[in-house]
SEKOL-604969 format. One line per 8 residues: number of its first residue (from 1); their letters; for each residue z, y, x of C-alpha. Coordinates in steps of 0.001 Angstrom, whole numbers. Layout:
BEGIN
NUM) A) Z Y X  ... .
REM end
This chain:
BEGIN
1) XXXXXXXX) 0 0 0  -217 3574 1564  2654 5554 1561  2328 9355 1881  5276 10597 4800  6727 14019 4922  4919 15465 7779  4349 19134 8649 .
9) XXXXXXXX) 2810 21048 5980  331 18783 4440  1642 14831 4858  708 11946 6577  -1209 8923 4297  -485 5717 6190  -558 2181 5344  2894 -341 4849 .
17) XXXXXXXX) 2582 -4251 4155  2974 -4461 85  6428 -6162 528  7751 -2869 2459  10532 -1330 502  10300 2393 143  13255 4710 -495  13567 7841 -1530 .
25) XXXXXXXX) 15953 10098 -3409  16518 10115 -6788  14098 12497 -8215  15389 15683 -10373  12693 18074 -11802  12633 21728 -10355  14910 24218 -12599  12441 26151 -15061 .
33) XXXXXXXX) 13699 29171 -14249  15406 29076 -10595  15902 32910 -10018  17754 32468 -13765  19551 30123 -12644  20946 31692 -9141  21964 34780 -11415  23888 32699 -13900 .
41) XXXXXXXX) 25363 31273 -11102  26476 34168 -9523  27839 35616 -13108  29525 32551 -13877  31105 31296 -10425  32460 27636 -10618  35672 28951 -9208  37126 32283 -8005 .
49) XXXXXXXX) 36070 35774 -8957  32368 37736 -9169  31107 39859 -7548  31938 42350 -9404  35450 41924 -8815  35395 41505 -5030  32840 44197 -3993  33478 47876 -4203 .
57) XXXXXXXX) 31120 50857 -3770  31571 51977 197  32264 48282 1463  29991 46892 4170  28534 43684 3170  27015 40682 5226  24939 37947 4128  24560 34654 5800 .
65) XXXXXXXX) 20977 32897 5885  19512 30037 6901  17326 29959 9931  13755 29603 9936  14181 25241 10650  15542 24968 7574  13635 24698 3915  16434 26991 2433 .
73) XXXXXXXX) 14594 28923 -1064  15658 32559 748  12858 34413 -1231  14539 33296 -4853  18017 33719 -3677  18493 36328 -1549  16495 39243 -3926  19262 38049 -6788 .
81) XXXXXXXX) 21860 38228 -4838  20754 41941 -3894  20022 43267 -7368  23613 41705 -8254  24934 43907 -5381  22807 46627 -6269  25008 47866 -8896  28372 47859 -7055 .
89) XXXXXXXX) 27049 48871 -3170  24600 50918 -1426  21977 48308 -263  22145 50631 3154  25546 48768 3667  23827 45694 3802  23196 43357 6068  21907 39768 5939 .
97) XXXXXXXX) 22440 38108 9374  20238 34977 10107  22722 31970 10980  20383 30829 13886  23300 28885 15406  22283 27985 18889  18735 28051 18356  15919 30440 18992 .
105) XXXXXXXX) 15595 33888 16835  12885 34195 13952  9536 36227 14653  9299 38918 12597  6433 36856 11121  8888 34336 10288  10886 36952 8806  8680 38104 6410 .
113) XXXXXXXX) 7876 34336 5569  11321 32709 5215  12460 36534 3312  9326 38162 1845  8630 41980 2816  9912 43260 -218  13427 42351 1314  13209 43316 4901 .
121) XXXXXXXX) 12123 46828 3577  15201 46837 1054  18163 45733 3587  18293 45356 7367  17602 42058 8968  19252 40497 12036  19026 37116 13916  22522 35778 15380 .
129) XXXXXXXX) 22388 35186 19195  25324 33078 20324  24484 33407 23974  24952 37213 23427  28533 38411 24010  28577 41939 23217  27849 40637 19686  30354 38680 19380 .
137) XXXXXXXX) 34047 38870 18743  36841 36669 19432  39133 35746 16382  41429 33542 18203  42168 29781 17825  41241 27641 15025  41889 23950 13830  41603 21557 16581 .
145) XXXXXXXX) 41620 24104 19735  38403 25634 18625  38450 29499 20583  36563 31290 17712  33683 33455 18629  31849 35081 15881  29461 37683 15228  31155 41134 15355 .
153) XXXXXXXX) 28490 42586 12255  30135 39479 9976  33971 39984 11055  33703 43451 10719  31910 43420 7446  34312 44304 4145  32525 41459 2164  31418 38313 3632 .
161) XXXXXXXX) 28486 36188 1610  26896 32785 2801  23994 31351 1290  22294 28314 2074  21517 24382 661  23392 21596 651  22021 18273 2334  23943 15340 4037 .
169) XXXXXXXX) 23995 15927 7676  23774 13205 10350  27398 14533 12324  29179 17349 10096  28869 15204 6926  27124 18042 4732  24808 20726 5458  25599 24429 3618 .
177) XXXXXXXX) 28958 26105 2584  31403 26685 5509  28648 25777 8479  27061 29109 7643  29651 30852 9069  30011 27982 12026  28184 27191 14180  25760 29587 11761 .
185) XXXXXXXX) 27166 32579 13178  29050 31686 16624  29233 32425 20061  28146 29226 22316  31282 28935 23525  32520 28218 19949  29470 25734 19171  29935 23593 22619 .
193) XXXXXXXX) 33749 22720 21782  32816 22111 17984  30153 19571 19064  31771 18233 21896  31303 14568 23038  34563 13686 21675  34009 14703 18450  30323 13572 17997 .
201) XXXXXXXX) 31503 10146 18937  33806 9756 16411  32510 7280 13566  33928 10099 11026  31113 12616 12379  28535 11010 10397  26378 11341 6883  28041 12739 3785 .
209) XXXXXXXX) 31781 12344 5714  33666 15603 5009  37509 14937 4551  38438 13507 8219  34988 14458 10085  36695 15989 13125  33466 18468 13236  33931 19360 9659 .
217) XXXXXXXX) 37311 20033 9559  37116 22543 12767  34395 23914 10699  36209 24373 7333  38807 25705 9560  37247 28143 11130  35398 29641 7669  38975 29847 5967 .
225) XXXXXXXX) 40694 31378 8448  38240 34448 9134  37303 34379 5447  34622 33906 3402  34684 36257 10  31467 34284 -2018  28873 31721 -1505  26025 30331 -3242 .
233) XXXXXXXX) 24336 27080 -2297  21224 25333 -4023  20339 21375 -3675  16260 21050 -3511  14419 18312 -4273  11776 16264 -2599  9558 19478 -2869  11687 21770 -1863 .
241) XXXXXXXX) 12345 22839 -5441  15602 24195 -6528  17492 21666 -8849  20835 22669 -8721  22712 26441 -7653  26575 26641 -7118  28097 29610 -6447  31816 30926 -5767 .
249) XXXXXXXX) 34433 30352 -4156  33453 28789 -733  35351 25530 -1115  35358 24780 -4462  31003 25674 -4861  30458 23500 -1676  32508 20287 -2919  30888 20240 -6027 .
257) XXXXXXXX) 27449 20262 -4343  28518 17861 -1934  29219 15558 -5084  25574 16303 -6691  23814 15723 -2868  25545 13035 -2504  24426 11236 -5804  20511 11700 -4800 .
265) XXXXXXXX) 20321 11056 -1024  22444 8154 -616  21078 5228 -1460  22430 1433 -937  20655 -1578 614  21455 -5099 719  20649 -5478 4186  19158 -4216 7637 .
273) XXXXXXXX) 15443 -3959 8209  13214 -5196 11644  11285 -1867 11506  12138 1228 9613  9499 4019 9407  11277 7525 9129  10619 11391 9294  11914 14733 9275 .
281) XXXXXXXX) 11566 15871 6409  8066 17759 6783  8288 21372 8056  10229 23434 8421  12821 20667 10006  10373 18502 11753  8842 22186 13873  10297 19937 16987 .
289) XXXXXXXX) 11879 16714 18395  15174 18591 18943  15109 18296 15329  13687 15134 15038  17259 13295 15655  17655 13690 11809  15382 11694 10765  15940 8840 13247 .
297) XXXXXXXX) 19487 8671 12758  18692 8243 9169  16841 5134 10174  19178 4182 12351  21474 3437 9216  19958 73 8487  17835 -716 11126  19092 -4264 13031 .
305) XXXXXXXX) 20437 -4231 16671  17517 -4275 19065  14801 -3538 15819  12360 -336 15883  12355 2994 14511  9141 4488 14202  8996 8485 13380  6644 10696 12216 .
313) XXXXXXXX) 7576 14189 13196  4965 17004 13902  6584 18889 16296  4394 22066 16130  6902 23961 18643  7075 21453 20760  10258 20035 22333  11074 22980 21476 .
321) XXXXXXXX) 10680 25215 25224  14160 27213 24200  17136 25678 24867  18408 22959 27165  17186 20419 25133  13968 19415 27086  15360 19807 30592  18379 17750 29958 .
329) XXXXXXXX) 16564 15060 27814  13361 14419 30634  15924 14645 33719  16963 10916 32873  15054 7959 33381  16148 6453 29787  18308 6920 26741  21303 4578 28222 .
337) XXXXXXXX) 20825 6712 31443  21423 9922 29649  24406 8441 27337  26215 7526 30273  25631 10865 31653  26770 12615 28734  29896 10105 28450  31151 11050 31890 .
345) XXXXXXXX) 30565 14235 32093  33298 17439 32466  31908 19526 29999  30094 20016 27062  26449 21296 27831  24183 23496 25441  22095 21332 23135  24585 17676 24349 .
353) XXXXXXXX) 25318 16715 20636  21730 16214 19832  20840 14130 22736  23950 12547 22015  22863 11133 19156  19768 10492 20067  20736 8157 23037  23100 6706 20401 .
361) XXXXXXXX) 20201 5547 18489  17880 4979 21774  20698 2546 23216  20589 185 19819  16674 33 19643  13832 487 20111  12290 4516 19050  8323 5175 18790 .
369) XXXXXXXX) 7177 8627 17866  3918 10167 16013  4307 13650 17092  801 16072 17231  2766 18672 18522  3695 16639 21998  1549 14601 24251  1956 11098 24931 .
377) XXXXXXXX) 3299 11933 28565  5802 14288 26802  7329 11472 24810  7187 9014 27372  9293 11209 29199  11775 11826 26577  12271 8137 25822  9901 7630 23036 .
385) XXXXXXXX) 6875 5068 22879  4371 7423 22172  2336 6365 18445  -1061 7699 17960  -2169 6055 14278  1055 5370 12913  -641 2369 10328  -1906 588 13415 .
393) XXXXXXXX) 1022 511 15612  3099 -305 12202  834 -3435 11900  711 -4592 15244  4459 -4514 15534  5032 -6402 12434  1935 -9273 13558  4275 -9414 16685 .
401) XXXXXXXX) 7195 -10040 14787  5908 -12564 12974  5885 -13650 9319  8997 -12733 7326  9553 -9556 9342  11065 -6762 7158  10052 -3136 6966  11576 -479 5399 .
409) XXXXXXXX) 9929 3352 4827  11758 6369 4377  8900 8939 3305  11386 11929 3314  13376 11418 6547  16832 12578 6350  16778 14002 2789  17456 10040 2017 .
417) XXXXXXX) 20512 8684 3552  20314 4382 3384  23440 2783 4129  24389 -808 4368  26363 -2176 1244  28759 -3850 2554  30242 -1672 5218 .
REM end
């Protein structure tokens, strides 16, 4: 049968044996009326007060944002959010700050893509840098001996707003809510000791794990004690459709779309696969193989010990070229080399958690990679068999398996989260 994968803007057709299982998430239709729906939301928080109770004419206001790698709906949000605050504030007292984390800034192309013009003409715009230090300010200690570096324009702002969408995620258990404030908006410093070896190693730190995930909870920490005053989140579907908004109080709106995420990504199987084909998602999140870990990790749920992965992930911008990513990943001779590395080493370096996790995976099985974006020397060198058609090498490894070999296909990468039944 052929099987269409999320893969950069336009998909990737290939074809699966007819006895492959497929999984995806539970469908939901796109709200009819989404920007309705983000204002009702906002009117009618599930918990704490509106707007119109927290923000005062005069008060400063910053917005949170996802970056540009993530398929967050900023153009239906974001120009709600500001006609709600239109009313109470000067829009000139507004800023919406671009939770980059540790990774590159937008364009101002990307701006005007991920925003629309209409916005970056109404407020100013600003990307986070966390390798910056005269934009950040230091709050002081938090949860598990996290020093807490921030950007100064969010501490210093009256009113504090994060927006963003809520996903599993394959180390801090859910994507949205508190991480918009960290790693979203911190300083490096902040990031390395959140995503420390330590903590990424702890079974916790994985998919839709909140309550105990030793990265979560320095999160959650972090977002209470500097203070977040509203949020609004959205869970997409398949298409990147809004099907679901929940706004309020930071906690309370993030748990409750935790629970909803939760009911359409994971999905149960009886038992693990030879080969599982995987993604990342389709752009924006599969731009580069730094990203890329997502969707193999998915896979990595129910693939067998010593069975292959093999991921379809464009990788327009490369490895990407920012970062430390690339150097650190291509300075080892193979994934076990680089796990051991990153086991005994002193510190945490920029970008470790990824290839963390990534060696994680490596060191089980075996990892192949369609990638457009990268040359077949470029994932050689970062551990990967390199795939050219994806069908083919899918058959050939199966033939060489021999009959009865089991394949399973996750079309949407990481926005379907597979898990063993019985552990």
């Amino acid at each position: 049968m052929r099987v269409n994968l999320a893969y950069g803007k336009n998909g990737l057709e290939i074809e699966v044996p007819d006895e492959a299982v497929v999984i995806t998430p539970e469908h939901r239709e796109a709200l009819d009326d989404p920007a309705g729906a983000v204002r009702s939301a906002i009117r009618a928080p599930l918990a704490g007060p509106c707007l119109d109770e927290l923000v005062s004419p005069g008060q400063s206001v910053a917005i949170s944002v996802c970056d540009g790698t993530r398929p967050q709906p900023r153009k239906v949000v974001i120009p709600v959010l500001l006609e709600e605050l239109s009313g109470l504030v000067d829009l000139d007292d507004v800023v919406i700050l671009v939770a980059t984390g540790t990774h590159r800034a937008n364009t101002p192309e990307e701006l005007a893509e991920m925003l629309g013009p209409e916005v970056l003409a109404r407020v100013r715009v600003e990307n986070h840098d966390a390798r910056d230090e005269s934009s950040l300010g230091f709050f002081g200690t938090c949860g598990d001996g996290v020093p807490v570096y921030l950007n100064k324009q969010w501490l210093q702002a009256d009113v504090r707003i994060t927006t963003g969408f809520i996903e599993p995620h394959f180390f801090a258990g859910f994507s949205g809510g508190p991480k918009l404030v960290a790693p979203g908006l911190a300083g490096l410093e902040t990031t390395l000791v959140l995503h420390d070896s330590r903590r990424i190693a702890d079974p916790r730190a994985t998919w839709a794990v909140i309550e105990g995930n030793p990265v979560h909870d320095d999160v959650r920490a972090i977002a209470a004690a500097t203070g977040v005053d509203f949020a609004c989140d959205v869970v997409l579907n398949s298409d990147q459709e809004i099907v679901a908004v929940f706004a309020g109080e930071l906690f309370a709106m993030h748990a409750a779309g935790c629970a909803f995420a939760r009911e359409l990504s994971m999905q149960p199987v009886e038992r693990p696969f030879d080969v599982v084909v995987t993604t990342n998602s389709g752009f924006p999140l599969d731009q580069n193989l730094y990203q890329s870990v997502k969707g193999q990790s998915a896979a990595a749920m129910i693939v067998r010990p010593g069975g292959l992965i093999v991921a379809a992930c464009e990788c327009s911008d490369g490895f990407p070229d920012h970062g430390s990513y690339k150097e650190l990943l291509t300075r080892y001779a193979s994934g076990h080399e680089l796990a051991e590395a990153i086991r005994t080493a002193e510190s945490t370096w920029p970008d470790q958690w990824e290839l963390q996790l990534q060696a994680r995976v490596q060191e089980t099985c075996r990892v192949a990679m369609h990638a457009d974006g990268l040359s077949d020397a470029e994932l050689a060198a970062a551990h990967f068999e390199p795939v050219g058609d994806v069908s083919a090498f899918l058959a050939d490894a199966l033939a060489r398996l021999g009959p009865g070999a089991s394949c399973c296909v996750l079309p949407e990468g990481p926005m379907t989260i597979p898990y063993l039944k019985n552990t």
